[in-house]
C-alpha positions in Angstrom: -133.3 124.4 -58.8 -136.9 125.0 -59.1 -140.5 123.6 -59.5 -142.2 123.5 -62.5 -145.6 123.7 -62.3 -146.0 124.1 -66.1 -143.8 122.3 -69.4 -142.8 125.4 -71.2 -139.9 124.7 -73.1 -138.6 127.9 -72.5 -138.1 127.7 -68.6 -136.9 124.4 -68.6 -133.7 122.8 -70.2 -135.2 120.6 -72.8 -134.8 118.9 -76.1 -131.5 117.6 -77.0 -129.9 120.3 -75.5 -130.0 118.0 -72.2 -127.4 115.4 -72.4 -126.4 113.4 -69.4 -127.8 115.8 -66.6 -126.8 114.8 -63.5 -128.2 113.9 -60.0 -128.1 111.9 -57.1 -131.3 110.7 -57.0 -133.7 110.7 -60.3 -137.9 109.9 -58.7 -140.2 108.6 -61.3 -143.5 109.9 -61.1 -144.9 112.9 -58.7 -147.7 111.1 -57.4 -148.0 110.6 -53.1 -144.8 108.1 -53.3 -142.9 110.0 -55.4 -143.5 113.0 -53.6 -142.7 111.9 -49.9 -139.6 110.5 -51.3 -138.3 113.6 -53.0 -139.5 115.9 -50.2 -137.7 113.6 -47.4 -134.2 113.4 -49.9 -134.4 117.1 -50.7 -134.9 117.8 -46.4 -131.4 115.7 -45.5 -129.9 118.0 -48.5 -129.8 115.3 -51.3 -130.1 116.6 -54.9 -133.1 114.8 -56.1 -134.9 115.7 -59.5 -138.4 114.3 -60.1 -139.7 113.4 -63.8 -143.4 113.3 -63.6 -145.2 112.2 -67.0 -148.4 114.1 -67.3 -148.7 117.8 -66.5 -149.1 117.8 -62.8 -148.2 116.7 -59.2 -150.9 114.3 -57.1 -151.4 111.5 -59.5 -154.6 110.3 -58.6 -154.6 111.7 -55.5 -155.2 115.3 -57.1 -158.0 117.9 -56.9 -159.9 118.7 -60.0 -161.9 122.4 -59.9 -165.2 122.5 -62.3 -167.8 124.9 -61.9 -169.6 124.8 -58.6 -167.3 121.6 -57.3 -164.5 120.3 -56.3 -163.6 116.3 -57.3 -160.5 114.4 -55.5 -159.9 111.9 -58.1 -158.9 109.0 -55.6 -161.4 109.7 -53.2 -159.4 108.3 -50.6 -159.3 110.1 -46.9 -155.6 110.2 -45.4 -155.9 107.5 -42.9 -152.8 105.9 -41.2 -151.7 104.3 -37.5 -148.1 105.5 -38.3 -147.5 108.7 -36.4 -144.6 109.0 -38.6 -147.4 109.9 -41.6 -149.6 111.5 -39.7 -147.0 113.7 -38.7 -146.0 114.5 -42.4 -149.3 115.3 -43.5 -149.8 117.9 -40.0 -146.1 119.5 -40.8 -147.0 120.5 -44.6 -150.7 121.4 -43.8 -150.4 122.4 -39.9 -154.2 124.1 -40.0 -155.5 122.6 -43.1 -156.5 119.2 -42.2 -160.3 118.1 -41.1 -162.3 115.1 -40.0 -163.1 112.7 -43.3 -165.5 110.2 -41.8 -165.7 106.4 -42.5 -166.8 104.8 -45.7 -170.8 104.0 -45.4 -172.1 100.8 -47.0 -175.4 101.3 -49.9 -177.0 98.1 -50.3 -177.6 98.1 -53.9 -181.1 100.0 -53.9 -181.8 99.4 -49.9 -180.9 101.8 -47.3 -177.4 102.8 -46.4 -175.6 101.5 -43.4 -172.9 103.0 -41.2 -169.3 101.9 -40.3 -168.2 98.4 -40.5 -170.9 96.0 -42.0 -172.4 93.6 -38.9 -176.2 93.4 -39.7 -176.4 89.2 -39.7 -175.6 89.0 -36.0 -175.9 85.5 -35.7 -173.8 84.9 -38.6 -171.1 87.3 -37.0 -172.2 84.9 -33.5 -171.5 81.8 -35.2 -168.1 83.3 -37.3 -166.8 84.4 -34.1 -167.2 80.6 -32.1 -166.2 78.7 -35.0 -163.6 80.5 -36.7 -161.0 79.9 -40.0 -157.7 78.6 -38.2 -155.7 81.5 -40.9 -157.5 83.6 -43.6 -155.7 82.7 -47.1 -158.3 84.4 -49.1 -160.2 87.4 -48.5 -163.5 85.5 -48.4 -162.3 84.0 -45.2 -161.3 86.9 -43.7 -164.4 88.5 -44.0 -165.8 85.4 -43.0 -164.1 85.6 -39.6 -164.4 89.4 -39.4 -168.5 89.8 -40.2 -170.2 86.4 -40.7 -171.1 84.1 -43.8 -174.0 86.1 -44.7 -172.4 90.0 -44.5 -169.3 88.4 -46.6 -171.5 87.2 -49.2 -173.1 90.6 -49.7 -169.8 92.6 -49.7 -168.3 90.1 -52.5 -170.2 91.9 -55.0 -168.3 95.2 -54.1 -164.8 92.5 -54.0 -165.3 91.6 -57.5 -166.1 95.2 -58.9 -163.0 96.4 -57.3 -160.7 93.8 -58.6 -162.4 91.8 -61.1 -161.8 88.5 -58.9 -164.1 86.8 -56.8 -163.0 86.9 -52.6 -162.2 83.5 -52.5 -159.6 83.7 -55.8 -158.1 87.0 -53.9 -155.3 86.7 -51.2 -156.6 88.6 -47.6 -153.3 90.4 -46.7 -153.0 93.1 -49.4 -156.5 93.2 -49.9 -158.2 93.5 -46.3 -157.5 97.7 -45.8 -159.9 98.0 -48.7 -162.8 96.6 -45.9 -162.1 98.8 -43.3 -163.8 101.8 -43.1 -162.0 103.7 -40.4 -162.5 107.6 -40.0 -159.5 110.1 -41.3 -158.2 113.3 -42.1 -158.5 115.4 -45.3 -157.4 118.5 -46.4 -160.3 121.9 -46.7 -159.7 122.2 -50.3 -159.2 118.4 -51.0 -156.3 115.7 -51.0 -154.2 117.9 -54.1 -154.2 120.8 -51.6 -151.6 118.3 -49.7 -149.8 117.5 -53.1 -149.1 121.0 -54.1 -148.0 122.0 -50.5 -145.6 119.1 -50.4 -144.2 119.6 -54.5 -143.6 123.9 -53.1 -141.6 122.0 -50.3 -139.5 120.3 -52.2 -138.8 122.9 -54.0 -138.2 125.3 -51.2 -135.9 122.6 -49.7 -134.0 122.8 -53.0 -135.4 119.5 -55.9 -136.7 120.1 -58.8 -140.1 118.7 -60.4 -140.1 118.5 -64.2 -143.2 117.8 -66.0 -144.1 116.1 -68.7 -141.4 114.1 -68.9 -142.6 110.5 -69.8 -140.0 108.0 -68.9 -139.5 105.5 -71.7 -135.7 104.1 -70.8 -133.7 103.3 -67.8 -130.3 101.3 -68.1 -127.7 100.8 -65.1 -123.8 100.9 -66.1 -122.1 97.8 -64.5 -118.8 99.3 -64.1 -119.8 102.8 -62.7 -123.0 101.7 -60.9 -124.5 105.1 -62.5 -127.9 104.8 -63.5 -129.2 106.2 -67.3 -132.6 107.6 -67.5 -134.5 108.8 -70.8 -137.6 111.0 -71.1 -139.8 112.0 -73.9 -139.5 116.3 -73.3 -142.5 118.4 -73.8 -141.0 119.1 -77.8 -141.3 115.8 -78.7 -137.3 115.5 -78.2 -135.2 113.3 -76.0 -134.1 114.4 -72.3 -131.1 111.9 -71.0 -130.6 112.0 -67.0 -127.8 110.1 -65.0 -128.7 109.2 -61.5 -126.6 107.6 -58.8 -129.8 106.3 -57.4 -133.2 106.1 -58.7 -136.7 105.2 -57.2 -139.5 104.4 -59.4 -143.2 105.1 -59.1 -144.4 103.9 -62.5 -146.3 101.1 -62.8 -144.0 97.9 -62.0 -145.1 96.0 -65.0 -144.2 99.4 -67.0 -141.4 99.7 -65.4 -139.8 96.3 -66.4 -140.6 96.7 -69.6 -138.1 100.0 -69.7 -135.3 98.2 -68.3 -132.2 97.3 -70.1 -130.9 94.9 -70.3 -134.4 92.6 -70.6 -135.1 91.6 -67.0 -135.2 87.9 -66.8 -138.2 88.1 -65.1 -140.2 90.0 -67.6 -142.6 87.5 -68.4 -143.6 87.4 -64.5 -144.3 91.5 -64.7 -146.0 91.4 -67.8 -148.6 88.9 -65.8 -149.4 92.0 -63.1 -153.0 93.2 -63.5 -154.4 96.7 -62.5 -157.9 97.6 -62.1 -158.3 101.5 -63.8 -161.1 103.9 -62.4 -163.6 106.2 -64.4 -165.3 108.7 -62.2 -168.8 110.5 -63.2 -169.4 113.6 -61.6 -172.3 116.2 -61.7 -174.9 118.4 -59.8 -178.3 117.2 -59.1 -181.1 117.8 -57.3 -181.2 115.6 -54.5 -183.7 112.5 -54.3 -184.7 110.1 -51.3 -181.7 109.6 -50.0 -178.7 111.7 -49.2 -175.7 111.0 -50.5 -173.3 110.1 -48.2 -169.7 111.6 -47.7 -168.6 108.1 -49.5 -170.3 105.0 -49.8 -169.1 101.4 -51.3 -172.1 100.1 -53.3 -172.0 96.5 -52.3 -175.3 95.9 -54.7 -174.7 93.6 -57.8 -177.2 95.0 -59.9 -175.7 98.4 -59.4 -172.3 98.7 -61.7 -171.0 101.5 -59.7 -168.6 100.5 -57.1 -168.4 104.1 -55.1 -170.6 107.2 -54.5 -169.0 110.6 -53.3 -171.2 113.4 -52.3 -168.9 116.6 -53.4 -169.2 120.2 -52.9 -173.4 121.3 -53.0 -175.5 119.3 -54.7 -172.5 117.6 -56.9 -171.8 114.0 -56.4 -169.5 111.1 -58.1 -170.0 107.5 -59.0 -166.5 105.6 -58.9 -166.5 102.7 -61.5 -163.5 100.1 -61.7 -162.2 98.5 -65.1 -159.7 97.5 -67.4 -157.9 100.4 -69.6 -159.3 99.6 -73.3 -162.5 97.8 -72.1 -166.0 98.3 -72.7 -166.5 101.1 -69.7 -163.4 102.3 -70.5 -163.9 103.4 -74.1 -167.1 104.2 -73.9 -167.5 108.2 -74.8 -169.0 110.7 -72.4 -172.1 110.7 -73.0 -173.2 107.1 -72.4 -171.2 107.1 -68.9 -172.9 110.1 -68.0 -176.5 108.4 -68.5 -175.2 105.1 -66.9 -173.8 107.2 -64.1 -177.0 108.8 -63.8 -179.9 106.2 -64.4 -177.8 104.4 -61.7 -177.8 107.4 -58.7 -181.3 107.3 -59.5 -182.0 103.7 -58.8 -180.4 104.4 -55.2 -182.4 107.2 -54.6 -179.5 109.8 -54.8 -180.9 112.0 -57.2 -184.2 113.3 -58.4 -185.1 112.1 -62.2 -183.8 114.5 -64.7 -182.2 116.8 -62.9 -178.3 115.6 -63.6 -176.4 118.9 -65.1 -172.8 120.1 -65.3 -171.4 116.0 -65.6 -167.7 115.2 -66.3 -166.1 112.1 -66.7 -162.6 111.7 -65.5 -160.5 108.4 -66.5 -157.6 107.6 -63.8 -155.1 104.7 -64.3 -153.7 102.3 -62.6 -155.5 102.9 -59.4 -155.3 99.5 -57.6 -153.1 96.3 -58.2 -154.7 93.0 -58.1 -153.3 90.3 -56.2 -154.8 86.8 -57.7 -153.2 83.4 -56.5 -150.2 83.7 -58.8 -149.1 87.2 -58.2 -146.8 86.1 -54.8 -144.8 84.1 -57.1 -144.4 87.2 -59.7 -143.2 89.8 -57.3 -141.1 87.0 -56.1 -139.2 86.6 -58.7 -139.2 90.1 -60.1 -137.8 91.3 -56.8 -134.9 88.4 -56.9 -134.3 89.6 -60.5 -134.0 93.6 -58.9 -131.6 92.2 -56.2 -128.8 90.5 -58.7 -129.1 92.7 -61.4 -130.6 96.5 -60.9 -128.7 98.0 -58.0 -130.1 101.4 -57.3 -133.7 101.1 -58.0 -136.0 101.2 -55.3 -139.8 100.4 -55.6 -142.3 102.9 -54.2 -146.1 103.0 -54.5 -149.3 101.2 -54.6 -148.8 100.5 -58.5 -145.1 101.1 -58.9 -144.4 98.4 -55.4 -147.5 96.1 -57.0 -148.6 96.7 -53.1 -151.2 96.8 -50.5 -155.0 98.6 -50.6 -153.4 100.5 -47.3 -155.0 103.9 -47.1 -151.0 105.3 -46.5 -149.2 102.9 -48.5 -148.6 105.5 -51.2 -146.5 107.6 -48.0 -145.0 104.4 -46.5 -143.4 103.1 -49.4 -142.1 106.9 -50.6 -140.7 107.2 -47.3 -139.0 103.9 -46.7 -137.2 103.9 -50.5 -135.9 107.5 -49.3 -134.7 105.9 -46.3 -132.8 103.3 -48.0 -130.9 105.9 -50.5 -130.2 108.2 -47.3 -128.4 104.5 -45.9 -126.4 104.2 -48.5 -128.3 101.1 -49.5 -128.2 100.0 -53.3 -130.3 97.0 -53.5 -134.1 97.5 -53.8 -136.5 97.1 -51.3 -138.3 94.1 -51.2 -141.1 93.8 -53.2 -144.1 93.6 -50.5 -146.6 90.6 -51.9 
């Protein structure tokens, strides 16, 4: 077996030359879920194949190289209490790893603040003596956690994120994204950990195919052998039998693939994901420094992150919905918004923005509104009875937490569940 790093037709078996394939475990996408769970199967000695749509491994958790800079596209740090994880990251980069430090906070235009937000004192006093019995809502939990008056600043940064105010959002899958703990990160950014684990599953004998965009997966009743069809790199079909599977794609996508129709269809096709576009470029610096990643908890300032990269690069983070205004808009005017806006917060001198790129990443973050408990309810009732052999992994593909390792966790635990013999998917996680 082998890893392919590139979708040349001919060093791969392609086309409708490939008819029925077989394996034990087919993984659906070769982002951070995908990965851990094909690098764990191929370790115990499972054959495992992974079909990863675009053209490389990471997802959004890869490392983009432009001239003078470096950009992680997630801009997440590797952060995680589970010594499990931790120990996965240290085993495939042993003397790679390095400090990341904790998200800062920029007030809109104001100064920046360190760590956990706590400036309204008596507000935290006051939170802290009274307190919400149980915190429903993500407006009471950061109610209880900082005080009425540092809650109502950080909604702003709530509502860019996921497009619902705190008090229409439920706390438990959306509290990680307020913690600002420090973590680890590779030296040549978060894809250096991608690749290294993608070589070890290769090494450890799976196979990464890509550009292989899963449009079809049906489940024979009588054999229990799953059927899997991609669109190959030629524009032809690939067909793939699996004994088990374990899915990374987008849940909503995913249900829509099924066959037969899942009965609970209408219930995935009401999942919501927010989508990110990132503006990077070099500039001098202005007033203040950029730090090395900020939430912008300003309402006036669109931008929902800033990065400061390699030099005098930095990145703005913006959250939206795929086909909106930000979205669609070309280059150029996200550039200028991207840069009229560092200038407002002081990050970079007037004029002096060069060498920008825009980079559009989807699916990025699930949102949880007050309806979506019910959804994954009934979508994971509907897995149980009906689609043996699939198993959920994946901030998007498990419609899961803002978790800084939830990507790892969910990989791992789905590879668990095939390596115990267990056919019904794990529970979806609302």
């Amino acid at each position: 077996m082998f890893l392919t790093l590139s979708a040349d037709p001919r060093s791969l078996n392609s086309g409708s030359g490939n008819m029925g394939e077989h394996v034990e475990t087919l993984v659906i996408g070769a982002g951070p879920a995908g990965l851990s769970a094909a690098h764990a199967l191929a370790r115990a000695g499972r054959t495992v194949t992974v079909l990863e749509a675009q053209a490389y491994v990471g997802g959004a958790a890869r490392t983009l190289s432009f001239d003078g800079f470096r950009l992680d596209v997630s801009g997440r740090r590797l952060s995680s209490a589970d010594p499990a994880i931790r120990a996965f990251w240290t085993a495939l980069l042993p003397d790679e790893l390095e400090i990341a430090p904790g998200a800062m906070r920029l007030e809109g235009e104001g100064r920046a603040r360190r760590g956990q937000p706590g400036a309204a004192l008596g507000a935290l006093i006051s939170a802290k003596l009274r307190p919400i019995a149980s915190s429903k809502t993500l407006g009471e939990w950061l109610t209880r956690r900082f005080g009425r008056r540092v809650a109502r600043r950080l909604s702003a940064y709530a509502e860019k994120l996921w497009a619902l105010r705190p008090e229409e959002t439920p706390a438990q899958p959306a509290c990680p994204s307020f913690r600002s703990e420090a973590g680890m990160r590779p030296r040549q950014g978060t894809g250096q950990l991608w690749k290294a684990c993608a070589e070890a599953v290769a090494q450890a004998g799976g196979e990464i195919r890509l550009e292989r965009q899963v449009d079809g997966l049906r489940r024979d009743w009588s054999t229990g052998v799953w059927t899997v069809s991609t669109k190959a790199p030629d524009g032809g079909e690939e067909i793939f039998t699996a004994d088990q599977v374990i899915s990374t794609m987008p849940l909503r996508e995913l249900m829509g693939a099924l066959t037969p129709t899942p009965i609970s269809l209408f219930h995935a096709c009401e999942l919501m994901y927010r989508d990110q576009v990132t503006v990077a470029f070099t500039a001098a610096p202005g007033r203040r420094r950029t730090p090395a990643l900020a939430e912008i908890h300003g309402a006036s300032i669109k931008a929902a992150r800033a990065r400061a990269l390699e030099g005098e690069a930095l990145a703005l983070d913006y959250y939206c919905f795929e086909g909106d205004a930000l979205w669609t808009a070309d280059d150029e005017t996200l550039i200028a918004q991207a840069s009229a806006e560092a200038r407002r917060l002081g990050l970079v001198a007037a004029g002096s923005v060069r060498d920008a790129q825009v980079v559009r990443q989807r699916k990025v973050h699930p949102i949880h509104d007050e309806a979506c408990d019910e959804h994954l309810k009934m979508i994971g009732l509907d897995l149980r009875l009906h689609f043996a052999g699939l198993h959920l992994a994946g901030r998007a593909g498990a419609h899961g937490d803002s978790a800084e390792d939830q990507s790892i966790r969910t990989g791992l635990s789905a590879a668990a569940s095939v390596l115990s013999r267990v056919v019904a998917p794990s529970r979806i996680a609302a």
